[in-house]
Structures are given as structure tokens and as C-alpha cells.
TISE-644824 format. One record per atom (N, C-alpha, C, O, CB): residue number from 0; x, y, z; residue in one letter; atom name. Coordinates in steps of 0.001 Angstrom, whole numbers, padded with zeros to 6 digits. Each point is the difference from the previous one (the first is absolute). Glycine has a CB too. Layout:
! residues N
k; east; north; up; r; a
NUM; X; Y; Z; A; CA
...
! end
This chain:
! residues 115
k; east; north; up; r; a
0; 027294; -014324; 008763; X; N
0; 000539; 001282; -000378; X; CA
0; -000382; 001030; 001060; X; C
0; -000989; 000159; 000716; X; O
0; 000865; -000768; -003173; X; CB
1; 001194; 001201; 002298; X; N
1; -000429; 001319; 001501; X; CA
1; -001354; 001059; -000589; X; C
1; -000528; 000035; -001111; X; O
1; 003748; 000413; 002096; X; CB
2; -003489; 000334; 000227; X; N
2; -001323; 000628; -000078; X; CA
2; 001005; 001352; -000690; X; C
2; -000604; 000442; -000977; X; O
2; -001506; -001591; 003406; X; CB
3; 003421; 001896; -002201; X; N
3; 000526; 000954; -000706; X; CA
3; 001157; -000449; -000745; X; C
3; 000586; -001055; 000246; X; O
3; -001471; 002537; 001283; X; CB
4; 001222; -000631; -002487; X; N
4; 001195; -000238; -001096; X; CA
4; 001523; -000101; 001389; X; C
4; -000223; 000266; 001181; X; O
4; -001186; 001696; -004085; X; CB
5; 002573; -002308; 002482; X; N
5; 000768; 000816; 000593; X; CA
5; 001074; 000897; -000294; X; C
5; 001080; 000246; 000537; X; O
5; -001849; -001666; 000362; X; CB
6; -000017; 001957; -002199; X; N
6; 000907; 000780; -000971; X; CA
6; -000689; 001751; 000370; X; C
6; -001231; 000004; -000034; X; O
6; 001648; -002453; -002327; X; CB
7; -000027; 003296; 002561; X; N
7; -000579; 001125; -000115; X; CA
7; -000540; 000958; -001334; X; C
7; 000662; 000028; -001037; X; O
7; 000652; -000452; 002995; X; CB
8; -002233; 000984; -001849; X; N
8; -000381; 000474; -000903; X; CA
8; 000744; 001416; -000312; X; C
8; 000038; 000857; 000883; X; O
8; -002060; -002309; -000396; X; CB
9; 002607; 001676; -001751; X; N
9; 000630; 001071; 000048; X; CA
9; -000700; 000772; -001635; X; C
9; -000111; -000650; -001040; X; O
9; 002589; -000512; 002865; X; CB
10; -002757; 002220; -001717; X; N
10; -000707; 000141; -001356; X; CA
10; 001136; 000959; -001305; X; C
10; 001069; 000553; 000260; X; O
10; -003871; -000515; 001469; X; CB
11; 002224; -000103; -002859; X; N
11; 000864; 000658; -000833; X; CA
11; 000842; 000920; 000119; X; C
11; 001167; 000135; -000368; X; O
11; -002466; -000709; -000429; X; CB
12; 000247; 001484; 001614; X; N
12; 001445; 001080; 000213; X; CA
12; 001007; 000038; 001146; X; C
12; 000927; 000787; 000195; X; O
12; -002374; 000607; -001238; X; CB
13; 001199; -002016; 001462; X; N
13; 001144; -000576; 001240; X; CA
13; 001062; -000646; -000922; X; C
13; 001184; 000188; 000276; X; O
13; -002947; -000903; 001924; X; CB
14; 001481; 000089; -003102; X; N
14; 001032; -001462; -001252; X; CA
14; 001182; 001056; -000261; X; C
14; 001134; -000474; 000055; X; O
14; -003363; -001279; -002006; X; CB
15; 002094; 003313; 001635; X; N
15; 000778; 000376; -000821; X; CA
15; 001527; 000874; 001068; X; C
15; 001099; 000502; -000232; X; O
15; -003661; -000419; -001942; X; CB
16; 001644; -000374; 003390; X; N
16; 001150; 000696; 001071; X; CA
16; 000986; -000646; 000544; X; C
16; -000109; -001149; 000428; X; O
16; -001382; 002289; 000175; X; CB
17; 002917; -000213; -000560; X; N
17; 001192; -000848; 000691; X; CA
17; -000093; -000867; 001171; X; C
17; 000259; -001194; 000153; X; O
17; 000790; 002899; -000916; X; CB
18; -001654; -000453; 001854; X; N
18; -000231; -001216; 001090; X; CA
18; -000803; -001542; -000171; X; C
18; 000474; -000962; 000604; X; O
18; -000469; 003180; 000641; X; CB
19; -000916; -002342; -001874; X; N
19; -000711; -001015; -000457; X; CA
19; 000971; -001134; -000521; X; C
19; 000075; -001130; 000484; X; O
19; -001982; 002776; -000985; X; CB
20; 002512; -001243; -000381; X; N
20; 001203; -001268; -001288; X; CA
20; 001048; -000091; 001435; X; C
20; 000471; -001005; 000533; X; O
20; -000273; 002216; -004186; X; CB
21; -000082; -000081; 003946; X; N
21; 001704; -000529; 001262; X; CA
21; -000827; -001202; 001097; X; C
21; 000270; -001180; 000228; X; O
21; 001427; 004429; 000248; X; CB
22; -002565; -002538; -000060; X; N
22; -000773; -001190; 000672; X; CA
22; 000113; -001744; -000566; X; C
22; 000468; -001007; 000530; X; O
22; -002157; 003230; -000142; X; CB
23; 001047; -001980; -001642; X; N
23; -000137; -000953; -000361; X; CA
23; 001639; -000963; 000006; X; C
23; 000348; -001058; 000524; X; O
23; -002745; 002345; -001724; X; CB
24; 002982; -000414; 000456; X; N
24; 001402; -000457; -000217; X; CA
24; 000360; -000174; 001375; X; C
24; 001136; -000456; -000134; X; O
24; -000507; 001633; -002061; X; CB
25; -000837; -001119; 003416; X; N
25; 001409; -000121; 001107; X; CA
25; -000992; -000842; 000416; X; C
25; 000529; -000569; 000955; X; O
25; 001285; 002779; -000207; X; CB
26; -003266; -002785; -000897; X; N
26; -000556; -001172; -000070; X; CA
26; 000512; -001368; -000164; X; C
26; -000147; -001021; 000672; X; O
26; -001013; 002538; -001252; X; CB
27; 002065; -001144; -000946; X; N
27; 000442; -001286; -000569; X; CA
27; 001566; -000083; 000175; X; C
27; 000639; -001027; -000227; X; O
27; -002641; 000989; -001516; X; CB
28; 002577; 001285; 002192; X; N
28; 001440; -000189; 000404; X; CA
28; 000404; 001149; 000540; X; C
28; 000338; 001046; -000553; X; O
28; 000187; -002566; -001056; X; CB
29; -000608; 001147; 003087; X; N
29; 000093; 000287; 000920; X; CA
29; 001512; 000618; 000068; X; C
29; 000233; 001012; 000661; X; O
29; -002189; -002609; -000024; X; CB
30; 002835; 000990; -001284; X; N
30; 001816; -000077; 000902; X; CA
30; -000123; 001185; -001003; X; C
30; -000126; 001125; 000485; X; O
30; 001924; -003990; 000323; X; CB
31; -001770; 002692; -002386; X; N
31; 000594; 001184; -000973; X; CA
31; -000854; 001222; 000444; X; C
31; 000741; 000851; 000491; X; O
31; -000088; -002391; -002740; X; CB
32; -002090; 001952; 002244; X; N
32; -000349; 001336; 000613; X; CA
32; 000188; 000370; 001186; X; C
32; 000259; 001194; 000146; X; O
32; -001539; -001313; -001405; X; CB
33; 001224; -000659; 002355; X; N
33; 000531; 000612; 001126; X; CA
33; 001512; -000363; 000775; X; C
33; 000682; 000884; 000519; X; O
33; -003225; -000729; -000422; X; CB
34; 002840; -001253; -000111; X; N
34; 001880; -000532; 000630; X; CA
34; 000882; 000381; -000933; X; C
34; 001093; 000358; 000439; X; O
34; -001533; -002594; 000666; X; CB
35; 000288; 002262; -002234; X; N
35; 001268; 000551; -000975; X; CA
35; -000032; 001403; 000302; X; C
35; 001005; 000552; 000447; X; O
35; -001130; -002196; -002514; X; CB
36; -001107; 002362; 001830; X; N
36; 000298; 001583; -000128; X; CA
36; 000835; 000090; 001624; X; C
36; 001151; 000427; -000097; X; O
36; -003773; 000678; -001723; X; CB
37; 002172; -001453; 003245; X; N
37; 000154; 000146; 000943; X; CA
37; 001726; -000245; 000393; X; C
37; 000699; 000838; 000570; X; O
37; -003439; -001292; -000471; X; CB
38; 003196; -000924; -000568; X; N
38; 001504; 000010; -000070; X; CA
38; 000709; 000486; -000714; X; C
38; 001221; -000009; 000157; X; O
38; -001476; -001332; 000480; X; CB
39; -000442; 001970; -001747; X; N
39; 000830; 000909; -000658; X; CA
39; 000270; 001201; 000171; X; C
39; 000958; 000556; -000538; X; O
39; -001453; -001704; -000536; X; CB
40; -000313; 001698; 001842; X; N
40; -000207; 001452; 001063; X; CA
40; 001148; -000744; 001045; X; C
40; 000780; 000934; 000187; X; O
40; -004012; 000200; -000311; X; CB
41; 003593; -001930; 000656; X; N
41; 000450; 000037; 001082; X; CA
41; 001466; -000516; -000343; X; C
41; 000902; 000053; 000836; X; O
41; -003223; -000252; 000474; X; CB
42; 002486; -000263; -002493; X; N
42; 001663; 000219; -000092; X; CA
42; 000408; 001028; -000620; X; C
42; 001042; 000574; 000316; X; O
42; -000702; -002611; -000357; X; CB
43; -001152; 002436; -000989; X; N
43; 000126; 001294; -000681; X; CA
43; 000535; 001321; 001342; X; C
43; 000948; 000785; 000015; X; O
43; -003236; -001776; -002163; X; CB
44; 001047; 000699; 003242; X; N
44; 000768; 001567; 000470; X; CA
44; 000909; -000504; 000906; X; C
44; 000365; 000890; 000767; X; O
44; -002295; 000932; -000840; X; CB
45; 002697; -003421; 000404; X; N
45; 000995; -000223; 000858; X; CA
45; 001325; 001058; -001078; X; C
45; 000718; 000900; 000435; X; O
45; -001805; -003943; 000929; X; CB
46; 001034; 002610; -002539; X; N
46; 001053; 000528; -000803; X; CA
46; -000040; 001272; -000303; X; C
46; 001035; 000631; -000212; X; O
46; -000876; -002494; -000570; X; CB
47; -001551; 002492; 000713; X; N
47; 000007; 001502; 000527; X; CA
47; 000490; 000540; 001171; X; C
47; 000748; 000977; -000060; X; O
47; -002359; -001102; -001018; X; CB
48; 001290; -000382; 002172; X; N
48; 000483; 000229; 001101; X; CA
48; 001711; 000064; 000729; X; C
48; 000494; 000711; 000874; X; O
48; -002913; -001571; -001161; X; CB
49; 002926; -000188; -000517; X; N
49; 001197; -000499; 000459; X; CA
49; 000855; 001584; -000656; X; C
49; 000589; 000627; 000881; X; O
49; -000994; -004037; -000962; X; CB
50; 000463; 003927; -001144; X; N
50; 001298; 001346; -000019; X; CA
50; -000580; 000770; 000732; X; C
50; 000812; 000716; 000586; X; O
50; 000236; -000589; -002763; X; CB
51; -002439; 000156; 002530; X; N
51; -000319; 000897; 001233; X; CA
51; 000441; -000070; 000920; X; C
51; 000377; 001084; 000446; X; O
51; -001769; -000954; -000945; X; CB
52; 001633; -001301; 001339; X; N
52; 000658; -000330; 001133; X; CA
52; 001037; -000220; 000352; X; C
52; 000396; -000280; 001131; X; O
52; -001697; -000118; -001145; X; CB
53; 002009; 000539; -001218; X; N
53; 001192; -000204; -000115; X; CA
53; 000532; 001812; 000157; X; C
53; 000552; 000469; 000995; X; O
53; -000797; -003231; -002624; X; CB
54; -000086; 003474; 000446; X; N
54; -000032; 001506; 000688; X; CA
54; -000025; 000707; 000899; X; C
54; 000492; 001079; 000330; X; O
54; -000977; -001320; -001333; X; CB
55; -000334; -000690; 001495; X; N
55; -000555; 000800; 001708; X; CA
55; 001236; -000316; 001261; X; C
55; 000505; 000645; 000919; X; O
55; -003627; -001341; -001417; X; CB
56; 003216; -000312; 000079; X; N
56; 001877; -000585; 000913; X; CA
56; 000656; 000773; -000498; X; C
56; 000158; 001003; 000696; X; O
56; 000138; -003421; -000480; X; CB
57; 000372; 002432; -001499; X; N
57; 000932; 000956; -000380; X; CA
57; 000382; 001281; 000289; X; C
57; 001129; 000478; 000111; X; O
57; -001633; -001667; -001257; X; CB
58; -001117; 001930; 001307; X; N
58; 000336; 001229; 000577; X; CA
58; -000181; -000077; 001905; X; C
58; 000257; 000881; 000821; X; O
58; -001179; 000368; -003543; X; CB
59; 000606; -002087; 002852; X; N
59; 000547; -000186; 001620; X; CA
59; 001427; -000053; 000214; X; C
59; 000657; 000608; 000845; X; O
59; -002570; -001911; -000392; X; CB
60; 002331; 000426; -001407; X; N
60; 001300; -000393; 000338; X; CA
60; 001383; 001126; -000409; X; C
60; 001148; -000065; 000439; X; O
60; -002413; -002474; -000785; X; CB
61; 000718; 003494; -000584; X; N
61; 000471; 001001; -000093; X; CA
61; -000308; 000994; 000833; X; C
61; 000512; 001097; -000225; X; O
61; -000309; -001849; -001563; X; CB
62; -001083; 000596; 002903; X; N
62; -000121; 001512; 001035; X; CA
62; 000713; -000750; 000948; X; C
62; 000201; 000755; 000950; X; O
62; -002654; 000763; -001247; X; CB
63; 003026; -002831; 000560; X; N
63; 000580; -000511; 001271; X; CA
63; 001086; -001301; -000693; X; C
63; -000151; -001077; -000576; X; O
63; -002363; 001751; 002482; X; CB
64; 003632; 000175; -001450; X; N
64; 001155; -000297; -000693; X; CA
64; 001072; -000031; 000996; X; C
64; 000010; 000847; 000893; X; O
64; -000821; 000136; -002987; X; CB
65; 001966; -002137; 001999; X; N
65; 000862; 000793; 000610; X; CA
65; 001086; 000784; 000111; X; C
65; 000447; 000441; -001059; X; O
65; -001403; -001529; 001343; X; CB
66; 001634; 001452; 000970; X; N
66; 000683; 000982; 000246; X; CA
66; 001399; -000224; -000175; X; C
66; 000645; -001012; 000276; X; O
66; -002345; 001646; 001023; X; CB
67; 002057; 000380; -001763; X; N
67; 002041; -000038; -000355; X; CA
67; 000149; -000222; 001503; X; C
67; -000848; -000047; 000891; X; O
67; 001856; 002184; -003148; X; CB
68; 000637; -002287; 002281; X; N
68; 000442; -000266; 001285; X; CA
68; -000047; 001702; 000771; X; C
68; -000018; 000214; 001212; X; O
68; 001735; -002753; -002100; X; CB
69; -001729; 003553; -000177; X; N
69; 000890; 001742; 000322; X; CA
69; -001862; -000003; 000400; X; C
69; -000345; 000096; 001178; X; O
69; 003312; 001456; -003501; X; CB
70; -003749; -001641; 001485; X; N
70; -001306; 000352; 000760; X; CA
70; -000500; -000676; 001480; X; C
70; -000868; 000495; 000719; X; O
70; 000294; -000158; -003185; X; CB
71; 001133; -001265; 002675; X; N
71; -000240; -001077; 001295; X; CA
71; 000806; 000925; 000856; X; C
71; -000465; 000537; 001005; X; O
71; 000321; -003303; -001964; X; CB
72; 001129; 002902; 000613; X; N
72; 000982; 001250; 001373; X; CA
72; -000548; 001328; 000365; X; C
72; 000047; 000635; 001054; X; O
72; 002152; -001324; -001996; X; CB
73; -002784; 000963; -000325; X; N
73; -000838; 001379; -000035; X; CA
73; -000822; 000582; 000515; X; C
73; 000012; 001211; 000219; X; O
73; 000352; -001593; -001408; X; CB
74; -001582; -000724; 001586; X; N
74; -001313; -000323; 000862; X; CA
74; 000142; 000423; 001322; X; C
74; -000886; 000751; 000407; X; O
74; 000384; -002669; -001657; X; CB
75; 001456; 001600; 002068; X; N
75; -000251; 000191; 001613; X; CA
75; 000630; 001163; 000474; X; C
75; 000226; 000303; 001172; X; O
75; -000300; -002648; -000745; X; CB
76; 000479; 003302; -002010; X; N
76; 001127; 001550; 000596; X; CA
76; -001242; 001011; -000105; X; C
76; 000316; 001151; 000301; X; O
76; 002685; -001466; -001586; X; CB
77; -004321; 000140; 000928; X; N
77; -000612; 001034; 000606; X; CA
77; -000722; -000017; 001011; X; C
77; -000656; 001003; 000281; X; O
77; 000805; -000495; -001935; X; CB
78; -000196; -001518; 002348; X; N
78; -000803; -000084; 001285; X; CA
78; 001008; 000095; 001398; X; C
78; 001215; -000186; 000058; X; O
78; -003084; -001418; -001487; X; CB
79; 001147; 001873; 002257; X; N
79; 001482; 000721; 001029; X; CA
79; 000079; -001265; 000857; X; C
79; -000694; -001017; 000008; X; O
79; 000295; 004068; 000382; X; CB
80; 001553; -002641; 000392; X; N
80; 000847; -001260; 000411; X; CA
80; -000697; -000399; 001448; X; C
80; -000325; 000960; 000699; X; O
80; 002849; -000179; -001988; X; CB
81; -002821; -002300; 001878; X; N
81; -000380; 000053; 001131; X; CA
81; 000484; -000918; 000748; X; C
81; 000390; -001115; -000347; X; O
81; -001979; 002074; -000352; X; CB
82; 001562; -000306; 002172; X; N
82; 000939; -000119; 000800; X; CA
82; -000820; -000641; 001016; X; C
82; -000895; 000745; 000398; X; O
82; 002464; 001113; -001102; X; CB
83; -001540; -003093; 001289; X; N
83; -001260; -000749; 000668; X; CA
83; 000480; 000968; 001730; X; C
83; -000797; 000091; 000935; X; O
83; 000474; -003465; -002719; X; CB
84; 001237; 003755; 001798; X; N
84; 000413; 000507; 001423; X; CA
84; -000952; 001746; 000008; X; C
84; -000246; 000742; 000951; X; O
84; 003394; -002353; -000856; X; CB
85; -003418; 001732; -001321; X; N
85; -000786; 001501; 000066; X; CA
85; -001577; -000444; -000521; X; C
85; -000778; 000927; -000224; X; O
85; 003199; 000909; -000518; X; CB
86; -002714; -002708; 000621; X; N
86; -001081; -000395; -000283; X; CA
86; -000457; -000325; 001106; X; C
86; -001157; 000325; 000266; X; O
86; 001555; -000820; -002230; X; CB
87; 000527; -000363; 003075; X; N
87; -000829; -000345; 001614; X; CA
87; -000133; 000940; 000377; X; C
87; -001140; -000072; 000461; X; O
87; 001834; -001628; 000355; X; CB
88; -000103; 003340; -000508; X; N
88; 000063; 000935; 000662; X; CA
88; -001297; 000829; -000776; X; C
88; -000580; 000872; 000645; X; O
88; 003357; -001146; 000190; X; CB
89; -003160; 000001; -002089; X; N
89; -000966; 001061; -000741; X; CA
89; -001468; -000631; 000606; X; C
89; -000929; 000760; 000270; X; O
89; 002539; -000160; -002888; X; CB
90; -001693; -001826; 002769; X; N
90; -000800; -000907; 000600; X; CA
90; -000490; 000309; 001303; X; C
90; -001104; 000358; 000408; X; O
90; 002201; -001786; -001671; X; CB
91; 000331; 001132; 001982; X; N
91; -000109; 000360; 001654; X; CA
91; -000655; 001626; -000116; X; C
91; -001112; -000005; 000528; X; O
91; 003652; -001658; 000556; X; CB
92; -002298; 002572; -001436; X; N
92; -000274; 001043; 000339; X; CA
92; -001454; 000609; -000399; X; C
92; -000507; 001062; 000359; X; O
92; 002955; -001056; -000339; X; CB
93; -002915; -000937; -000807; X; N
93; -001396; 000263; -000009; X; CA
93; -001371; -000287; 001528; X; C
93; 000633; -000800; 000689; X; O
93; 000454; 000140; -003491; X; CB
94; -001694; 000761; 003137; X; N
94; -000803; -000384; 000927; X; CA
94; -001124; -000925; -000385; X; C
94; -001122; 000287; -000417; X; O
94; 001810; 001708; 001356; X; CB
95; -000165; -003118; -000718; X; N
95; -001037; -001213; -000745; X; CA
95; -000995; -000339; 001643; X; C
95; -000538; -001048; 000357; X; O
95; 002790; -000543; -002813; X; CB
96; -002224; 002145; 002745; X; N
96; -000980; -000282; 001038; X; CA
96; -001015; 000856; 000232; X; C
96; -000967; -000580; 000493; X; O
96; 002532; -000417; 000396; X; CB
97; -001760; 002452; -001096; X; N
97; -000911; 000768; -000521; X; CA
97; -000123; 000233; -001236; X; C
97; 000693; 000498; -000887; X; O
97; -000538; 000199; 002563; X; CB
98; -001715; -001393; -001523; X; N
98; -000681; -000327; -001520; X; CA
98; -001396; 000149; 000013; X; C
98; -000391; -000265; 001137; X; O
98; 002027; -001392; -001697; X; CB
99; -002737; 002012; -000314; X; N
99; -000984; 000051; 000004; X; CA
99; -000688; -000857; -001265; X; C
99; -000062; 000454; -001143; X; O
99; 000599; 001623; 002582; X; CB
100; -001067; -003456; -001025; X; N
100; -000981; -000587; -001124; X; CA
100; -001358; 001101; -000301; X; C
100; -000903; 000565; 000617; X; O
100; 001613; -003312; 000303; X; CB
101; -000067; 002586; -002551; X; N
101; -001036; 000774; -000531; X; CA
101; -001163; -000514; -001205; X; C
101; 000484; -000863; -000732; X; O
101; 001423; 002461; 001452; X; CB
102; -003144; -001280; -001012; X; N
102; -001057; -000806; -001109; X; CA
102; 000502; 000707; -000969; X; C
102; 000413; 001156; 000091; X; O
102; -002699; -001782; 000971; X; CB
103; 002257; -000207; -002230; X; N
103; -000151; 000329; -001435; X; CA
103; -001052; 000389; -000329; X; C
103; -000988; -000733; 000036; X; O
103; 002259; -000531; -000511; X; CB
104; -001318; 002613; 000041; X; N
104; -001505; 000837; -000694; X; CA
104; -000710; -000965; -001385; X; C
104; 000387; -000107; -001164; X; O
104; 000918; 002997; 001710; X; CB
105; -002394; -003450; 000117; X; N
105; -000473; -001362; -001037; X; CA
105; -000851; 000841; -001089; X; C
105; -000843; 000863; 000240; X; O
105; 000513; -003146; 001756; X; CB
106; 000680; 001904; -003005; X; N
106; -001444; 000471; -001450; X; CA
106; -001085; 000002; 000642; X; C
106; -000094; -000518; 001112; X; O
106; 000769; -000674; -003221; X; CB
107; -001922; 001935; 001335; X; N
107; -001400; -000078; 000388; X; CA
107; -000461; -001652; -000530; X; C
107; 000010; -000473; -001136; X; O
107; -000491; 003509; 000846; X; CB
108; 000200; -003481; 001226; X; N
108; -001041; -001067; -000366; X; CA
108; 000797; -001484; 000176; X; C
108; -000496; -001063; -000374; X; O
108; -000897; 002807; -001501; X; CB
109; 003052; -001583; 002673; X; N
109; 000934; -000756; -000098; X; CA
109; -000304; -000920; 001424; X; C
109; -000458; 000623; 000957; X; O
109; 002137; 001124; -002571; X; CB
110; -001495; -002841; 001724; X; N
110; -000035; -000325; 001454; X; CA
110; 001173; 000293; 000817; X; C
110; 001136; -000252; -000402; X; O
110; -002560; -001396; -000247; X; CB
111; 001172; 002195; 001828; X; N
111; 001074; 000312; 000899; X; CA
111; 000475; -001199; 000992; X; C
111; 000910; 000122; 000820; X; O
111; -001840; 002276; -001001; X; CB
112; 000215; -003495; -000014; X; N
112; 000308; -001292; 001102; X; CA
112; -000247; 000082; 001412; X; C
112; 000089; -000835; 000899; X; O
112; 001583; 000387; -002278; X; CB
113; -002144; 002162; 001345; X; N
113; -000658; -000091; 001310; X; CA
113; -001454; -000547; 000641; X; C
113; -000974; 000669; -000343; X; O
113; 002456; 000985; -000033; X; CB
114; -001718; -002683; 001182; X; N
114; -001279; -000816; 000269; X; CA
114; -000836; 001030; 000901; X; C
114; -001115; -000311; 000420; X; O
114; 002266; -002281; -000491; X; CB
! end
């Protein structure tokens, strides 16, 4: 026989507390106190979850919708018309050859990448 028990000693007033009996109980069955409650949390909130997510599309799919054909024609009459022959000349006439590289004013305490 061993030199200690291998039962712990637990005294009376410990007997009458929840944690104590749940102990005991998920001792002797393991799956019903802890794997049942656990899969039942986890399909429970799949089926919670699912009209949530389903909502959340819905109102996406109602901010992005599409367009009549009269709104598709509609789109490109307020932006002005361009003409690639006045676009080379708006180009050309700038001076892309005088230029000055300039630093970005860095936050306090930001690294500047300068070594």
C-alpha cells in the first residue's frame, strides 16, 4: 500500500460548494459537463449568426445596385470632354525639366531614413 492516499482531502465545508460537485461531476463525465455545453454554444451561435450575416449583405447589396441604361448615359455628361490633342499640348507646355526634389516635413520622433 502506498505511503499517501490518492484521494484528496476535501473537508465539510468545501462538500456544500458548486465548484466542488461540478468538479466532481465533470470527473465522472467529462463529454455532458464540458463537450455538450461547448457544441452547443457553437451551433447555437452558427444559427445566431447566420440572419446577421445575412443582413449585413443585404444592406450592402442595397447601397450597390445596378444602373438603368438613362443613368449609365448620364454619368460621363458632367465631366468635361477630352481631347488627347489638348492634353499633349497642356503637357508640352509645362516645364518638366525644371524641378526641385523636395523632403517631406517628418513627425517628431519619426525616422527620416536619413543615415
Amino acid at each position: 500500500m502506498p505511503a499517501f492516499q490518492n484521494k484528496k482531502f476535501r473537508g465539510s465545508a468545501d462538500a456544500n460548494k458548486i465548484g466542488v460537485k461540478y468538479r466532481a461531476i465533470m470527473a465522472r463525465h467529462p463529454f455532458l459537463m464540458f463537450g455538450l455545453p461547448f457544441m452547443a454554444v457553437i451551433i447555437g451561435g452558427s444559427f445566431v449568426l447566420t440572419p446577421a450575416t445575412a443582413i449585413r449583405y443585404e444592406r450592402q447589396d442595397r447601397k450597390v445596385r445596378q444602373m438603368t441604361r438613362e443613368e449609365e448615359l448620364g454619368v460621363g455628361k458632367m465631366g468635361r470632354k477630352v481631347d488627347i490633342r489638348e492634353e499633349y499640348y497642356r503637357l508640352a507646355a509645362k516645364d518638366l525639366d525644371d524641378w526641385e526634389q523636395k523632403r517631406v516635413k517628418r513627425l517628431p520622433g519619426e525616422n527620416d531614413g536619413v543615415l
